[in-house]
C-alpha positions in Angstrom: 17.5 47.5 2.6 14.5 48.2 5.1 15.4 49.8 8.1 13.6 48.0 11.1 14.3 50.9 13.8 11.5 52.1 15.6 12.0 54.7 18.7 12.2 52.7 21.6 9.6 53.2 25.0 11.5 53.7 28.0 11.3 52.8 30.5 11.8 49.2 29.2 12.4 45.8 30.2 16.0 45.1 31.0 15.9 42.0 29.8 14.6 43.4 25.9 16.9 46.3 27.0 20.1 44.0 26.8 18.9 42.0 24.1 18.3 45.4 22.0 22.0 46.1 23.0 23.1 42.8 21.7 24.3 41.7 24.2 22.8 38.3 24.7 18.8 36.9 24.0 16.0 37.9 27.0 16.4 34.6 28.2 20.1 35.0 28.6 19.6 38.0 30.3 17.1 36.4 32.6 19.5 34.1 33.7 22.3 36.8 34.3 19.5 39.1 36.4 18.9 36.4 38.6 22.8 35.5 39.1 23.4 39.3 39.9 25.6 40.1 37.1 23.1 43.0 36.0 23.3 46.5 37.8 21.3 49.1 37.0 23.0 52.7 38.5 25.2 50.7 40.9 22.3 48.6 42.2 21.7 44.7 41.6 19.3 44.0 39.4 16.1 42.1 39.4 13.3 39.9 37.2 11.1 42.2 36.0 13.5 45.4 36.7 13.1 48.2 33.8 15.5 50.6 32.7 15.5 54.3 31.5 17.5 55.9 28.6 19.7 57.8 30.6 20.6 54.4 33.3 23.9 53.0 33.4 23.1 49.8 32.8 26.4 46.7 33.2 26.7 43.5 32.9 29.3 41.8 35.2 30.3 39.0 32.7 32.9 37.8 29.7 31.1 38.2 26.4 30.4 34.5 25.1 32.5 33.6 22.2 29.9 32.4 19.8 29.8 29.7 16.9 29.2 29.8 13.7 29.4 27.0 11.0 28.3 26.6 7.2 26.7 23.5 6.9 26.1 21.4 3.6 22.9 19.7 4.7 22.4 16.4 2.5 19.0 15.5 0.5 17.3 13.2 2.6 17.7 14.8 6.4 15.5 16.8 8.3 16.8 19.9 9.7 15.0 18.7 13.3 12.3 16.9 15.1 12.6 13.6 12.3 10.1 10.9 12.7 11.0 7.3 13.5 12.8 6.3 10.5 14.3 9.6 9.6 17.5 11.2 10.9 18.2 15.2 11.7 21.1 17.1 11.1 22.4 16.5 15.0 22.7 13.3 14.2 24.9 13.8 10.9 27.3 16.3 12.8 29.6 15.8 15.3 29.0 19.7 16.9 27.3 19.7 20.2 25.6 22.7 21.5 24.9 24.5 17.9 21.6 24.6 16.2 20.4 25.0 12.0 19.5 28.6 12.4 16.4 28.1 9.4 15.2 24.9 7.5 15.4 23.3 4.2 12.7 20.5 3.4 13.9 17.0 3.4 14.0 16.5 -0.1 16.3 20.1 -0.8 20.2 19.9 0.2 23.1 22.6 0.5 23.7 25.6 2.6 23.1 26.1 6.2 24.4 27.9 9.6 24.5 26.0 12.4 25.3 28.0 15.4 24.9 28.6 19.4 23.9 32.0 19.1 20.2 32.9 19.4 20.8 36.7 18.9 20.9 36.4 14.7 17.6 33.9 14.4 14.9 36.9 13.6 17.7 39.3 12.0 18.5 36.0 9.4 15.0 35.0 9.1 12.7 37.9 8.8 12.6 39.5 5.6 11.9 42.8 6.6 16.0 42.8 7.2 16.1 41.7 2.8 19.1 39.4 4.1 19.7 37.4 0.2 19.6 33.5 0.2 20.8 31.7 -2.9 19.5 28.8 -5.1 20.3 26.4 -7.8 17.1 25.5 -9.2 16.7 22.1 -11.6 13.2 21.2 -13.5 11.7 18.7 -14.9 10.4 20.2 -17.7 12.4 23.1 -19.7 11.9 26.4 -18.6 9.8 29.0 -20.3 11.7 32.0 -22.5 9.5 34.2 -20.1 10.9 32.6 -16.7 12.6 36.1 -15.7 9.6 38.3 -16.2 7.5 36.1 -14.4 9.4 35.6 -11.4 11.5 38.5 -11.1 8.6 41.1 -9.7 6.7 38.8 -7.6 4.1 36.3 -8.3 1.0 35.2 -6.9 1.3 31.3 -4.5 -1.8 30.5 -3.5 -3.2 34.1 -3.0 0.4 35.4 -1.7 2.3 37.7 -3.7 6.2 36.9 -3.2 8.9 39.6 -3.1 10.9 40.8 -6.1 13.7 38.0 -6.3 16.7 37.9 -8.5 16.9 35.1 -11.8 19.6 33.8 -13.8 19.0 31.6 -16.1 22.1 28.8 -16.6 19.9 26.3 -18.4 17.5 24.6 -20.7 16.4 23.1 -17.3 18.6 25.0 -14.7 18.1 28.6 -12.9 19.5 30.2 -9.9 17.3 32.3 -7.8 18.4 34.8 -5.3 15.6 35.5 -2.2 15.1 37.5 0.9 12.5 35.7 2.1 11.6 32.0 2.9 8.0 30.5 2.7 7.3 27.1 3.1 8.5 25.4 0.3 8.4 28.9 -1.6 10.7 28.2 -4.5 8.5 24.9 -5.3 5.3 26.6 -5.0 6.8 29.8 -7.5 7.5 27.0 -10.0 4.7 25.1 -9.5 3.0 28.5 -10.8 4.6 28.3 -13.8 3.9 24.6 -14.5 7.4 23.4 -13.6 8.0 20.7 -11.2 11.1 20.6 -9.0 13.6 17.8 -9.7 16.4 19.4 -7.6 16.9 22.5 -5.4 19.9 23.2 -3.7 20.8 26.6 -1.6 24.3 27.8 -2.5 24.5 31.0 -0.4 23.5 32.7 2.4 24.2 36.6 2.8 28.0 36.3 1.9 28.9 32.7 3.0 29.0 30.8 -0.3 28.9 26.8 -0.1 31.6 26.3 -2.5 33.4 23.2 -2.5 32.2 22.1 1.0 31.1 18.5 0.8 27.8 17.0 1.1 27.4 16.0 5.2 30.6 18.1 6.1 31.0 21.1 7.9 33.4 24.1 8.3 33.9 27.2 10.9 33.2 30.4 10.2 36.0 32.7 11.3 37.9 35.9 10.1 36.7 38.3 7.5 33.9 35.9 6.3 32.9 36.1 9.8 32.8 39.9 10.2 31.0 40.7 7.1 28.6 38.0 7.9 27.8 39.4 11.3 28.3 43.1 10.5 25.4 42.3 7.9 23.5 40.9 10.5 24.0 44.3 12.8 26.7 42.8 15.3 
């Protein structure tokens, strides 16, 4: 795995200060400067207040108790912002306050997190973290005896070369494809590269949260060990 870590420049913001700690997103923070929960060496606080290595920096509040769901997002719905006519996961859920942290395209179903905590959007989503998403693949046509050796290194969409993936062909028609990295409509595109059309493309796993049995427009919580790996992966 890459290592994002870069020596940090002090003196630095409090609010990226906190968010670097974990501790909650900048704009959390912002709010929690300007309620006066933030002292820096004994002293309140302020917008715009930076910190030094060697501060004592506290936050006077309880840590929020985050949620996490796996999500089995139907074909059809739009992860958010539908147009008239269409209808977004918040409407197929009965969760209030959590958000798809990601997108699948309105004609691919399966996995998703839904969740009300900001902090893991970039560290899910940017590949330099090479966080593994999972996919059942189905064509239209049969797949070529080459599929693996294609794929597998990287091959050129549209003048962009994608990262070394993981196949496994199940299939005259069928493959599963492991990524750590999500362009628009990548997995279509890499097959359209080969002369294969997509007939059905379903995501069966993100990190270590499998979809499993989990119906089609249902949901379940995350908790316990799933939980912990999934977050200890993520660097909380």
């Amino acid at each position: 795995m890459l290592s994002l870590m870069k020596p940090e420049i002090f003196p630095m913001r409090l609010n990226k200060y906190l968010a670097h700690k974990n501790l909650c997103t900048r704009r959390e923070a912002d709010t929690l400067i300007e309620a006066g929960k933030v002292m820096i060496n004994g002293k309140k606080a302020v917008l715009g207040s930076k910190v030094q290595e060697t501060d004592d920096v506290k936050v006077l509040f309880r840590v929020k108790k985050y949620r996490y769901f796996a999500y089995n997002k139907p074909r059809g719905i739009i992860t958010h912002s539908p147009a008239e006519h269409e209808r977004d996961i918040k409407q197929t859920i009965p969760l209030v306050g959590v958000f798809p942290i990601g997108r699948l395209d309105k004609d691919s179903h399966g996995l998703m997190i839904l969740t009300d905590d900001g902090r893991i959007t970039d560290k899910l989503l940017n590949p330099d973290y090479e966080h593994e998403k999972e996919y059942m693949v189905t064509t239209r046509e049969e797949l070529p005896n080459n599929i693996k050796n294609r794929l597998k290194p990287g091959i050129n969409i549209e003048g962009y070369i994608t990262k070394p993936c993981k196949i496994r062909v199940v299939g005259p028609k069928r493959f599963s494809i492991a990524l750590v990295e999500g362009k628009k409509h990548q997995i279509r595109r890499m097959c359209a590269a080969l002369d294969l059309a997509v007939d059905d493309l379903e995501r069966k796993k993100i990190i270590n949260i499998e979809l499993a049995s989990l119906k089609s427009g249902s949901h379940r919580e995350l908790k316990g060990a799933e939980l912990a790996t999934f977050l200890t992966s993520l660097g909380f």
